[in-house]
VOLOVEX-122231 format. One line per 10 residues: number of its first residue (from 1); for each residue x, y, z of N, C-alpha, C. Coordinates in steps of 0.02 Angstrom, whole numbers, plus 50000, padded with zeros to 5 digits. Each point is the difference from the previous one (the first is absolute). Example, Ala and Ser with C-alpha at 12.3 -4.5 7.8 and 13.67 -1.06 7.14 Angstrom:
% residues 2
1) 50660:49716:50390:49955:50059:50000:50045:50060:50000 ~ 49982:50053:49964:50042:50059:50003:49961:50055:50037
//
This chain:
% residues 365
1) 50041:49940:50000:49959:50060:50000:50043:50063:50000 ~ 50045:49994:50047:50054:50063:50010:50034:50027:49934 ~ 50023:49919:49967:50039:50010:49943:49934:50015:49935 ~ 49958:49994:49968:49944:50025:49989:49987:50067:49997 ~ 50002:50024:50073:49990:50080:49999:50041:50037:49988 ~ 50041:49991:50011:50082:50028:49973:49991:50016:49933 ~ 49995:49932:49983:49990:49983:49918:49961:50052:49954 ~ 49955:50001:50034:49908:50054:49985:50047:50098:50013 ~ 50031:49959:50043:50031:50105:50012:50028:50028:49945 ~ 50056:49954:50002:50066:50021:49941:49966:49986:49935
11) 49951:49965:49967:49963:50014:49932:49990:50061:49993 ~ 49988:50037:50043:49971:50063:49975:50064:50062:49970 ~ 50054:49962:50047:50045:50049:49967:50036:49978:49938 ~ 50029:50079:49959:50034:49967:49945:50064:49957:49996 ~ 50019:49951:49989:50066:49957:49992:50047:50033:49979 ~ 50005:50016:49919:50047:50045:49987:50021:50056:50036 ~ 49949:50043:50024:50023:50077:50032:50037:49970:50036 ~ 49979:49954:50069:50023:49986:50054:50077:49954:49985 ~ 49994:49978:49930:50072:49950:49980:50065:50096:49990 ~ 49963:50045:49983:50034:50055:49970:50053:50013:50057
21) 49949:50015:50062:50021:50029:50057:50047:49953:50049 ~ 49992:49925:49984:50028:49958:50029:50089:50016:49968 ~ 50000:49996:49949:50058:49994:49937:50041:50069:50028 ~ 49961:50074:49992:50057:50045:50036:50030:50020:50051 ~ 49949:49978:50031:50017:49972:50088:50058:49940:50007 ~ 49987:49968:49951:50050:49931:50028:50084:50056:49949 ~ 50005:50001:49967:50032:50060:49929:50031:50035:50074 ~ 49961:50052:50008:50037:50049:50077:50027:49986:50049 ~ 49969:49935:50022:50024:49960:50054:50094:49970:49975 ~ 49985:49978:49962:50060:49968:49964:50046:50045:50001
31) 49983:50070:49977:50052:50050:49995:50041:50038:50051 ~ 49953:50010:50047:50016:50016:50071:50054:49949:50040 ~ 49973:49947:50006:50035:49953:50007:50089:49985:49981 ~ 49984:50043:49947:50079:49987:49948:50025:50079:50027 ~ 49978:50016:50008:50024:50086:50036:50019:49985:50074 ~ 49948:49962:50020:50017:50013:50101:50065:49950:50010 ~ 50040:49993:49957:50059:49974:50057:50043:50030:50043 ~ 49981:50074:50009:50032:50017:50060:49941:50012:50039 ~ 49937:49991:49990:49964:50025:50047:49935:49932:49976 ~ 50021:49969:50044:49965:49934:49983:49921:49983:50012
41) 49990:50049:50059:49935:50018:50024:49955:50041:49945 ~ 50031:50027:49957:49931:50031:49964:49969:49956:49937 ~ 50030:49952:49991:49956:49948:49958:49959:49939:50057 ~ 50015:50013:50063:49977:49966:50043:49912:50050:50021 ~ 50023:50056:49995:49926:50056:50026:49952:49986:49930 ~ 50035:50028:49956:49954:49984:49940:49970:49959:50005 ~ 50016:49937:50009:49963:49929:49994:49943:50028:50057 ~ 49997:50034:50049:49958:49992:50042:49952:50054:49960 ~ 50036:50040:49959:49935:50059:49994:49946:49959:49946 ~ 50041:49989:49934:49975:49939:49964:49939:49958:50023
51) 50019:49989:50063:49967:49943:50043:49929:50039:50026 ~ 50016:50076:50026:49938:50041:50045:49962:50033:49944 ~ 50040:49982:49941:49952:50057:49932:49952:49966:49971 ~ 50039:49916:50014:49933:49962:49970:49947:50004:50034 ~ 50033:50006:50050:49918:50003:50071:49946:50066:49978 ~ 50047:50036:49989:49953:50056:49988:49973:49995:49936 ~ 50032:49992:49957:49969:50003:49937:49917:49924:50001 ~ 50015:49961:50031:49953:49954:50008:49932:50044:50040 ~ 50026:50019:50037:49962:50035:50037:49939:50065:49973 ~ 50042:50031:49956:49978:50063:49958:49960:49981:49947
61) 50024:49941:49963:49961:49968:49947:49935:49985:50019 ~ 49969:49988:50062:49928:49977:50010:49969:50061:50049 ~ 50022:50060:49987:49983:50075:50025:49947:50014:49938 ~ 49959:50037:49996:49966:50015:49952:50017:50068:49993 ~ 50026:50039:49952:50017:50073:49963:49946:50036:50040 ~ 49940:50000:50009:49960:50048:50014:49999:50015:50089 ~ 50026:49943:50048:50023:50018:50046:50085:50003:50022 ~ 50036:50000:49920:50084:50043:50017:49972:50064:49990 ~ 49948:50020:49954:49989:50078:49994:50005:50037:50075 ~ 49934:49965:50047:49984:50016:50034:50068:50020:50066
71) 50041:49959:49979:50075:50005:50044:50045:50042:49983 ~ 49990:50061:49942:50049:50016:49977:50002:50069:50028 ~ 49946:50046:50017:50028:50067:50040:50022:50000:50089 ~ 49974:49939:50015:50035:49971:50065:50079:49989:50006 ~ 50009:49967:49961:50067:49984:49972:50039:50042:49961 ~ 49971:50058:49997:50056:50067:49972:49989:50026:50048 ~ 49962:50024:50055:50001:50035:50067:50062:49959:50023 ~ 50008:49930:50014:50063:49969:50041:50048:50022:49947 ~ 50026:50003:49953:50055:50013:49956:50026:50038:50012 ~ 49954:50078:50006:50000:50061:50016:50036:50005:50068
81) 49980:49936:50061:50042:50020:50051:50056:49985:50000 ~ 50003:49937:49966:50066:49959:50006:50047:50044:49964 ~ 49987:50023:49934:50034:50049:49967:50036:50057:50055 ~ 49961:50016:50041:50012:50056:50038:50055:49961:50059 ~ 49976:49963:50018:50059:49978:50058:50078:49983:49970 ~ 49996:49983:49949:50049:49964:49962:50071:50067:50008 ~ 49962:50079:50033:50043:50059:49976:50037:49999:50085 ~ 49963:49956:50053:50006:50006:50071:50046:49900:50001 ~ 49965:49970:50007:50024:49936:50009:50029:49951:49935 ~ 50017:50027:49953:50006:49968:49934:50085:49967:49996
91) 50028:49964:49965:50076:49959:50011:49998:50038:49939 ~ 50086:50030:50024:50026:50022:49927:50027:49955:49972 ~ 50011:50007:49953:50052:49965:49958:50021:50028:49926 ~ 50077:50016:49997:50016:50039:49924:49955:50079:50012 ~ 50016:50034:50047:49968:50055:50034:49908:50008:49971 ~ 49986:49937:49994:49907:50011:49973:49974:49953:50068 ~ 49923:50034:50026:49979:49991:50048:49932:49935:49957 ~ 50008:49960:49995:49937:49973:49970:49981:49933:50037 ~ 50022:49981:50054:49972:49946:50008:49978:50008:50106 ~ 49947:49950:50018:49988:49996:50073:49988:49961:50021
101) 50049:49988:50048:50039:49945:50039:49916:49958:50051 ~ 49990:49946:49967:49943:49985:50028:50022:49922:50050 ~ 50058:50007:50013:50019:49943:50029:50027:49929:49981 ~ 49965:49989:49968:50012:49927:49968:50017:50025:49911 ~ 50007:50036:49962:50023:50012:49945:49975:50076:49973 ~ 50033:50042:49966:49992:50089:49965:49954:50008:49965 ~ 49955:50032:50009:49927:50005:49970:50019:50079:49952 ~ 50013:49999:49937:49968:50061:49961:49944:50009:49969 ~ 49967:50058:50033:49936:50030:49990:50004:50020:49935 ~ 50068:50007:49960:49970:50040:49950:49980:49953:49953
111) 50042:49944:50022:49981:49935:49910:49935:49979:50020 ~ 49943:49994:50038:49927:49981:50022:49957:50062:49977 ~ 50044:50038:50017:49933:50090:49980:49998:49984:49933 ~ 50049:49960:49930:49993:49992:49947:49919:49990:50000 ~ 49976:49928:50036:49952:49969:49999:49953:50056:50007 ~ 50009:50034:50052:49918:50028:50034:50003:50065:49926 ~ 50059:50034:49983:49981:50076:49961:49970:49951:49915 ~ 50044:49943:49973:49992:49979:49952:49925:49974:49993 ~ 49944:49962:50058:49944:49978:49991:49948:50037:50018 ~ 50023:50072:50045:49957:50058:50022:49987:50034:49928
121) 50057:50006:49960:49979:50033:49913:49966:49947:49962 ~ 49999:49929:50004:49964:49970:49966:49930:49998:50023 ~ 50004:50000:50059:49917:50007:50013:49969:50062:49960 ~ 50028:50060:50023:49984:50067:49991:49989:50001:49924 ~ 50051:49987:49933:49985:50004:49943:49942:49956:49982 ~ 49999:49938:50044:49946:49958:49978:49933:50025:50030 ~ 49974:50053:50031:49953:50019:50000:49971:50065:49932 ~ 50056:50015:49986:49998:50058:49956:49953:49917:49915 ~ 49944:50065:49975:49984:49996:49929:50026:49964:49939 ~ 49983:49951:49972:50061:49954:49963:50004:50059:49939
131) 50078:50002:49989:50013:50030:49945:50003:50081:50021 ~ 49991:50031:50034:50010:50063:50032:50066:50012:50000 ~ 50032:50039:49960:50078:50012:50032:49974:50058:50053 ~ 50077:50028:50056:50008:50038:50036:50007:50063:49969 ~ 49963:50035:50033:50024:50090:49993:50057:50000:50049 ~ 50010:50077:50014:50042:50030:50055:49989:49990:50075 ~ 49931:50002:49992:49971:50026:50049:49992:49935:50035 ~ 49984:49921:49962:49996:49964:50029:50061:49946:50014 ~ 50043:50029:49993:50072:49968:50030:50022:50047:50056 ~ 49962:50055:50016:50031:50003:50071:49999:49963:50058
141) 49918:49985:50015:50001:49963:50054:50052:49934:50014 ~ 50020:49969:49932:50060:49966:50003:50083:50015:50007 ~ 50008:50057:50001:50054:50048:50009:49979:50003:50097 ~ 49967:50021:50023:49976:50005:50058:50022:49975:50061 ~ 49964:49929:49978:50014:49929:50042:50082:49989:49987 ~ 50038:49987:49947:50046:49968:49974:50045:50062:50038 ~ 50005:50062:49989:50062:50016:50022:50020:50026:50068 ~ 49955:49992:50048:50052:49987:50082:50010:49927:50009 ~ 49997:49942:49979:50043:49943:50012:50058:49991:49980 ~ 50004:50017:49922:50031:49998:49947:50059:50034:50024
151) 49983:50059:50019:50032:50047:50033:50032:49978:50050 ~ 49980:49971:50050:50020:49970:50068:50078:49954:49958 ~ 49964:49950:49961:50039:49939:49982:50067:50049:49972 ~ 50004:50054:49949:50044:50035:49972:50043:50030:50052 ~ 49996:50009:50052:50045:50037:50042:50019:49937:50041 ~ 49989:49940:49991:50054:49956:50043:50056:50011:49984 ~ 50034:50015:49965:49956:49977:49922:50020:49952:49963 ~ 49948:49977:49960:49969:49940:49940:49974:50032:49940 ~ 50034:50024:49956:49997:50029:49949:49976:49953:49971 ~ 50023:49930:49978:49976:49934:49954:49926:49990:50025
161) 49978:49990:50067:49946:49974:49995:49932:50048:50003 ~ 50008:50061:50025:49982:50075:49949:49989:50001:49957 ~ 50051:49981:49982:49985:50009:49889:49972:49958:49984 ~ 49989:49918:50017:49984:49949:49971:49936:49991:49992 ~ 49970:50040:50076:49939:49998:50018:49946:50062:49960 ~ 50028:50028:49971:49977:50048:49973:49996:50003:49924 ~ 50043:49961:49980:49999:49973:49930:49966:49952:49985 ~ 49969:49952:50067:49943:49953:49991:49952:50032:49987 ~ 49978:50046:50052:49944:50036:49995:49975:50043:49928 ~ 50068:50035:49988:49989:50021:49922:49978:49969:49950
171) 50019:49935:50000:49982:49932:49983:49920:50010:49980 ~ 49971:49990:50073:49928:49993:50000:49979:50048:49974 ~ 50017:50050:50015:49966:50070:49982:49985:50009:49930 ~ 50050:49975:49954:50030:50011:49936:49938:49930:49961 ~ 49998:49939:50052:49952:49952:49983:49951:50023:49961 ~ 49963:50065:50062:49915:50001:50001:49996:50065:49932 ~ 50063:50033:49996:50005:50047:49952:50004:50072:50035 ~ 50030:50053:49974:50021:50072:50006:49992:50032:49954 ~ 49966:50076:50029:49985:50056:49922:50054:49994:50007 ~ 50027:50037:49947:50051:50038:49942:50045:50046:50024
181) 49954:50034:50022:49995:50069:50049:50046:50000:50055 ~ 49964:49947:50029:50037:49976:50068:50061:49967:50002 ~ 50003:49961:49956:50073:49983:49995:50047:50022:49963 ~ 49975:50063:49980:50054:50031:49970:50019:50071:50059 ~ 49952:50008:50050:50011:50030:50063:50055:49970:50065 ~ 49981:49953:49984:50042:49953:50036:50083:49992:49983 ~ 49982:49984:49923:50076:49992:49975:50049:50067:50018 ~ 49949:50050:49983:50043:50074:50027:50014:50033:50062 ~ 49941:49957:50056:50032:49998:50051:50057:49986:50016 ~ 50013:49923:49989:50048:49963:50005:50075:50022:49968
191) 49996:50054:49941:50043:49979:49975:50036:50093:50032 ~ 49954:50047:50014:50015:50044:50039:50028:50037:50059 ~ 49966:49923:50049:50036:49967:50047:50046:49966:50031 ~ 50031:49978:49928:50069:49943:50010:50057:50056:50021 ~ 50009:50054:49979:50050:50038:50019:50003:50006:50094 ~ 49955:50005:50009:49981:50016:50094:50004:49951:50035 ~ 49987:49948:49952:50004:49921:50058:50082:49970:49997 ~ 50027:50004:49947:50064:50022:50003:50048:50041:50043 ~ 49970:50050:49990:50037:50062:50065:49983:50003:50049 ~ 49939:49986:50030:49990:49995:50048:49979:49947:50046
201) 50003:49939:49980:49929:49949:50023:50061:49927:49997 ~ 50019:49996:49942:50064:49942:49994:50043:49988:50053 ~ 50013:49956:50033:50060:50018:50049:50071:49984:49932 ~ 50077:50021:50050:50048:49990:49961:50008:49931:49954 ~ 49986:49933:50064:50026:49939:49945:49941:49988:49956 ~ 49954:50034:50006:49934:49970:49947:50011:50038:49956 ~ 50020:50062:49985:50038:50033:49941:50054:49958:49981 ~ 50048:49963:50013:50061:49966:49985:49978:49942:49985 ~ 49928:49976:50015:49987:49936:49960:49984:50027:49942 ~ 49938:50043:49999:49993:50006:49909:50061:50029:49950
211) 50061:50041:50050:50049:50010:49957:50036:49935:49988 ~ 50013:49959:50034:50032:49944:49995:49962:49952:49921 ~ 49931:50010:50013:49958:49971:49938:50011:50040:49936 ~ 50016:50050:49996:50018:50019:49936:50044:49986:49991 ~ 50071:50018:50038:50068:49987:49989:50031:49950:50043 ~ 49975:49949:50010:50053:49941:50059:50057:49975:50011 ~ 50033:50031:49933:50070:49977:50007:50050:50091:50009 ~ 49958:50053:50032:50039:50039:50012:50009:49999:50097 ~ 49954:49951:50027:50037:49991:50064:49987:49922:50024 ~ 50064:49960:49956:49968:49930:49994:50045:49956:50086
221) 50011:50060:50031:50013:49951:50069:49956:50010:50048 ~ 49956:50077:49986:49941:50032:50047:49936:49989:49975 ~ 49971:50013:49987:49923:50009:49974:49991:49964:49936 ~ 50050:49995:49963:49985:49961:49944:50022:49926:50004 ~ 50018:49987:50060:50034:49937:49999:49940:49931:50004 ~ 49955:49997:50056:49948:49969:49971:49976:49943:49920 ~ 49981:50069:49979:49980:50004:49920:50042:49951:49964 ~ 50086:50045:50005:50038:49949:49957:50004:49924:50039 ~ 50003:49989:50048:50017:49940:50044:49927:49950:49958 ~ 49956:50029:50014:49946:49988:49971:49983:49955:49934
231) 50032:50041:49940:50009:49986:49939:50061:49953:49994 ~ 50039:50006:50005:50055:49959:50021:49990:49932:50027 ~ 49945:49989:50050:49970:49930:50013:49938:49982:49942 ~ 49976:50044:49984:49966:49968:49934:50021:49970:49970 ~ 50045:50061:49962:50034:49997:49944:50045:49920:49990 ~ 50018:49994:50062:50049:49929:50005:49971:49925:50005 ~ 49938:50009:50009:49955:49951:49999:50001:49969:49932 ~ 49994:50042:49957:50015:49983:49919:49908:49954:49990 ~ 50013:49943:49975:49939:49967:49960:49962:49948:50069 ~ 50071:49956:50015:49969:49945:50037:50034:50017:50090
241) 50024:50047:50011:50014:50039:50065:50057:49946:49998 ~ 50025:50042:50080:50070:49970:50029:49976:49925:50054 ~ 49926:49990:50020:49993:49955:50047:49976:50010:50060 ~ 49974:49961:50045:49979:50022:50051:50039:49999:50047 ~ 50021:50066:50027:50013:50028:50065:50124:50002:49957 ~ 49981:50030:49958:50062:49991:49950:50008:50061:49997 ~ 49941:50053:50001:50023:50056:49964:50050:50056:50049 ~ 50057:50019:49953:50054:50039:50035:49974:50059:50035 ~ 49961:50034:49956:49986:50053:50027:49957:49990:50053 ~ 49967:49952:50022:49956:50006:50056:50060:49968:50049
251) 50028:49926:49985:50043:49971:50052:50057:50058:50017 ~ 50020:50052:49972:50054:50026:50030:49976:50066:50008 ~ 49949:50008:50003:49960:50064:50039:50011:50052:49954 ~ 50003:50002:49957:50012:50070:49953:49918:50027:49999 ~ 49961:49954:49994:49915:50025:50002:49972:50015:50045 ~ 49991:50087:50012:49986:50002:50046:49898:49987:50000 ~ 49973:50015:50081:49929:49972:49995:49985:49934:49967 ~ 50042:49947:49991:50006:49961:49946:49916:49939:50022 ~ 49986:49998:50057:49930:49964:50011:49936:50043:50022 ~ 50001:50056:49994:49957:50041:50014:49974:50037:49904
261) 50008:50054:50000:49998:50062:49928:50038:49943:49942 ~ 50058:49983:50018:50029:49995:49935:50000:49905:50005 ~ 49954:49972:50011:50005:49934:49998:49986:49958:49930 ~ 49969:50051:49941:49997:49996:49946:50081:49991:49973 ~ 50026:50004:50007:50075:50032:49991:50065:49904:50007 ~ 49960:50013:50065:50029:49915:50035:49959:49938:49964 ~ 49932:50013:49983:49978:49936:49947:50067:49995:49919 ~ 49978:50072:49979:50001:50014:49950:50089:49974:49978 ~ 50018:50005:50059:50079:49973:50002:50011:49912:50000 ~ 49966:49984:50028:50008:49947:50026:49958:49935:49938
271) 49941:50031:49982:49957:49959:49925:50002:50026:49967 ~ 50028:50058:49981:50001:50034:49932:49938:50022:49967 ~ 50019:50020:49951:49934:50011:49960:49944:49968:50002 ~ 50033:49948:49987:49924:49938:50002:49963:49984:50066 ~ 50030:50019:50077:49978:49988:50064:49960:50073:50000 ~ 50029:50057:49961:49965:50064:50022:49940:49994:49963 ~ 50004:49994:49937:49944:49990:49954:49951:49968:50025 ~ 50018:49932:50021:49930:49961:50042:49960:50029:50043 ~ 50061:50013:50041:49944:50057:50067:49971:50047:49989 ~ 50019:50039:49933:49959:50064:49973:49934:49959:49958
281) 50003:49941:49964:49956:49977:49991:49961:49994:50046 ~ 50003:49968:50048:49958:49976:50042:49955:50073:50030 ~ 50046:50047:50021:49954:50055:50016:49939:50030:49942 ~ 50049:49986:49959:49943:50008:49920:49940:49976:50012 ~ 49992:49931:50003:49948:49971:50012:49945:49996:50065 ~ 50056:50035:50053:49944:50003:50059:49971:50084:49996 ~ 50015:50048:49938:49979:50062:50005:49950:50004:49959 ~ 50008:49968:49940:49952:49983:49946:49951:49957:50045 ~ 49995:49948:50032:49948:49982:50038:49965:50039:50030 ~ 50035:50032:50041:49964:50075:50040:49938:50041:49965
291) 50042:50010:49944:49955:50071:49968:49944:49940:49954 ~ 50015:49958:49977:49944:49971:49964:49946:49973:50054 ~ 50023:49975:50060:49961:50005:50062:49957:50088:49991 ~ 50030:50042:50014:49962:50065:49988:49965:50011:49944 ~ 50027:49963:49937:49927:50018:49946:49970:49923:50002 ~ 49991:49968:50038:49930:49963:50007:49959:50002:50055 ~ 50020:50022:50059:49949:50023:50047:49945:50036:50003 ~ 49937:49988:50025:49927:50022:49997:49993:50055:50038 ~ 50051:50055:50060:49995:50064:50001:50064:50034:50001 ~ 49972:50062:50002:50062:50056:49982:50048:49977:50047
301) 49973:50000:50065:50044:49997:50063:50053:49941:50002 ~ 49993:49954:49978:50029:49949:49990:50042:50021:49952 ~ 49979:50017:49948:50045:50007:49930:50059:50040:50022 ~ 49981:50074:50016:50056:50030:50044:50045:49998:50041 ~ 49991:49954:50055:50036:49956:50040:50059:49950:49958 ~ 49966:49976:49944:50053:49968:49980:50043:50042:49957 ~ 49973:50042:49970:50057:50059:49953:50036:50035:50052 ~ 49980:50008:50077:50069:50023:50024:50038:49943:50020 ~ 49978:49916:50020:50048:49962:50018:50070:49985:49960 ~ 49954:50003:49942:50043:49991:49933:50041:50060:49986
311) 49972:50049:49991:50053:50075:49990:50045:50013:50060 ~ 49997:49958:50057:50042:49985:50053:50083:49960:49991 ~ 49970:49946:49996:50034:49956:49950:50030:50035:49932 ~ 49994:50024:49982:50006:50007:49950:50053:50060:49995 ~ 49984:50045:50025:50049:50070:50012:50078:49951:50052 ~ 49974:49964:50036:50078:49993:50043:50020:49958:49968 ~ 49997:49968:49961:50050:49938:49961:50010:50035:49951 ~ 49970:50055:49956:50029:50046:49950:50060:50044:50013 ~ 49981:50032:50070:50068:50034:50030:50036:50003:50063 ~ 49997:49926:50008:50058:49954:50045:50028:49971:49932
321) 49996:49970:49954:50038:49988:49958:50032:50065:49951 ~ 49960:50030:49992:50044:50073:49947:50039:50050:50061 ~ 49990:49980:50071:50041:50024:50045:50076:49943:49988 ~ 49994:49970:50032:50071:49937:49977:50017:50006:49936 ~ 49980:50022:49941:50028:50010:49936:50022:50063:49984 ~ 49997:50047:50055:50011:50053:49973:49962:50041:49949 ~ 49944:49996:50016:49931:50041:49955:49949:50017:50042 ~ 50026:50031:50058:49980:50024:50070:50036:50018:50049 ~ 49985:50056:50026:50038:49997:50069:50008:49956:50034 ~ 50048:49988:50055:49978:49967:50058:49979:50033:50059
331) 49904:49970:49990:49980:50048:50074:49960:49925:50040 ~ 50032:49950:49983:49973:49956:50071:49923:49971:50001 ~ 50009:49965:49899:49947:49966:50012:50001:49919:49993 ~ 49989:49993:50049:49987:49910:50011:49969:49963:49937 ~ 50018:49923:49973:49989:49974:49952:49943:49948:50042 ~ 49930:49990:49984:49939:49986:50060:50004:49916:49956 ~ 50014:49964:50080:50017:49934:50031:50060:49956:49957 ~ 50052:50060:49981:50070:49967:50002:50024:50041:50062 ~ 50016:50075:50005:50024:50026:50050:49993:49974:50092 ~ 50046:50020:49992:49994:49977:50112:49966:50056:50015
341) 49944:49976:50040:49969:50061:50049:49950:49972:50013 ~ 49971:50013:50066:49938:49976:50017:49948:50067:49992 ~ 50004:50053:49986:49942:50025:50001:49985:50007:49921 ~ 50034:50004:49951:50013:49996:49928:49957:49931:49977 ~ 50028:49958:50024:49949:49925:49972:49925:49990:50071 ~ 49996:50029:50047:49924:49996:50030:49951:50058:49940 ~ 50040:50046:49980:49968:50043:49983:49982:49991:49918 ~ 50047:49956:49971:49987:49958:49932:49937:49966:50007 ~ 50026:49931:50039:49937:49958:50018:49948:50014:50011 ~ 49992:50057:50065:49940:50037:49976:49945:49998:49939
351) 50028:50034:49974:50002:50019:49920:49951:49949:49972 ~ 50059:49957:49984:49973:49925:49994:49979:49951:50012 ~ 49947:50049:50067:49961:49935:50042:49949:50045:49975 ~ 49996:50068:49976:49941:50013:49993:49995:49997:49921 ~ 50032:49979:49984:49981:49997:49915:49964:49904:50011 ~ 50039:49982:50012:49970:49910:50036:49921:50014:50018 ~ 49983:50044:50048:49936:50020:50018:49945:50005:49960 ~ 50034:50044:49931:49969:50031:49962:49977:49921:49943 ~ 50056:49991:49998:50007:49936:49944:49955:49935:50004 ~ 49980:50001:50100:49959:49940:50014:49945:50038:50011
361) 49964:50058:50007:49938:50023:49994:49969:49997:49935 ~ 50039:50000:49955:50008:50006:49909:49953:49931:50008 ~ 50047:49950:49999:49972:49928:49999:49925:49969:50029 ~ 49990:50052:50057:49939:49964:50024:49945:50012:49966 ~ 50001:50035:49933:49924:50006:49970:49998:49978:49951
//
């Protein structure tokens, strides 16, 4: 009977998705692994987060969307505090305040607020008129909400996950459609403004990353060193890579962040082309699932939900990889469930417990 009901559970979910997520998880795991030999414990934590994400993601999958709605301005009120303490009780590290010491492992608020700001705009567009683009007037209230967190997160500061989160959102915005008008207001905002955020708003090394991105080999032991270290473990990977746990540049530490940001870098060395290619396949196929999940669903709200899971996905494996290649700054974005981190893969899973949600409500009619 036990084995039976089990049986009756897991039908409902998809095989493949769940084979997708198994494959880059086991892919990350592997990689970390080949990185932690001086620090042997962090392919040992992973395994445990791995272990607490499935919990959650199991967990989230049989939540119904219309009561996560109901959780989501609750859950930006706590963000909002935690954000705030993070400036009083927060662990530095690399002089940025972003994480809080909760005892048993570092909780950052800012990679979870992804969740609450990214599904607070999908609700919101999904109430708006099908086919309505935005005026001016109706992208403020989303300007509103979005910029004292955003804000908060930017002065740890977390420039990467700032930007990332906001380029999702553009994402959606850009989905449901924009006058003309407006985004050509916008563009001239933006492009009026770059002088001031520059001079005034940038700190020093976040100016020296984007100079380093134009020119990387004019300070290739400081700011540009990364990048080349970077390419250099690609690059050496060649077709069929150097092997597992072979590659120079990771075994003799020249890579730096080498299991965290740049762990693309340590596959890519180690299987080559053909190990990187797979794994970019594979994300291929679990993003294209996503969004075709979003054009077959029976409401907006759903549909939306999955165009930001997917434009989630989708933006950090575009530039965590064109970051490691040098077709990006480096501002510190995680590659979602190869990278080490526990709040990076709870906050993936997430994701993809509620697209699971979406996928087995699909089915029941």
């Amino acid at each position: 009977m036990k084995i039976s009901f089990v049986y009756e559970k897991l039908k409902s979910f998809n095989p493949f998705f769940l084979s997708y997520i198994l494959i880059l998880q086991g892919i990350g795991w592997l990689s970390i692994y080949s990185t932690s030999f001086e620090k042997p414990f962090l392919f040992k934590q992973q395994l445990l987060w791995i272990l607490i994400s499935w919990i959650i993601f199991f967990i989230i999958s049989y939540i119904k969307i219309t009561f996560i709605v109901k959780t989501l301005w609750p859950l930006f009120l706590f963000h909002m505090i935690c954000l705030s303490l993070i400036f009083i009780l927060g662990k530095e590290v690399d002089s940025a305040k972003r994480w809080l010491n909760l005892g048993f492992f570092y909780y950052q608020p800012s990679e979870t607020l992804k969740i609450i700001l990214v599904l607070l705009t999908a609700h919101k567009i999904s109430q708006r008129p099908l086919r309505k683009p935005f005026d001016f007037m109706n992208l403020l209230p989303f300007f509103f909400t979005l910029i004292p967190p955003l804000f908060l997160v930017f002065l740890q500061p977390d420039l990467g996950t700032a930007g990332i989160t906001l380029i999702i959102i553009a994402s959606l915005i850009l989905f449901q459609g924009v006058e003309r008008k407006t985004l050509f207001i916008f563009s001239a905002l933006f492009i009026t403004s770059t002088p001031l955020i520059w001079s005034f708003i940038l700190k020093p090394y976040q100016k020296s990353r984007v100079l380093s991105f134009i020119k990387p080999g004019k300070d290739p032991q400081g700011t540009g060193y990364n990048v080349i270290q970077s390419k250099i473990a690609i690059g050496s990977g060649q077709i069929f890579g150097k092997g597992f746990k072979k590659g120079t540049q990771n075994k003799l530490q020249f890579l730096p962040e080498r299991h965290t940001d740049f762990i693309f870098s340590v596959l890519s060395e180690e299987y080559g082309f053909l190990g990187s290619s797979f794994v970019l396949s594979v994300y291929f196929l679990m993003i294209v699932f996503i969004f075709n999940l979003a054009r077959s669903t029976r409401d907006r709200l759903s549909c939306y939900f999955c165009l930001a899971i997917g434009s989630f996905l989708m933006w950090h494996v575009v530039l965590n990889i064109s970051m490691v290649m040098g077709l990006f700054p480096v501002v510190g974005i995680p590659l979602p469930l190869l990278s080490y981190g526990g709040s990076n893969l709870i906050t993936t899973m997430t994701f993809l417990g509620i697209a699971t949600s979406i996928y087995k409500d699909k089915n029941l009619f």
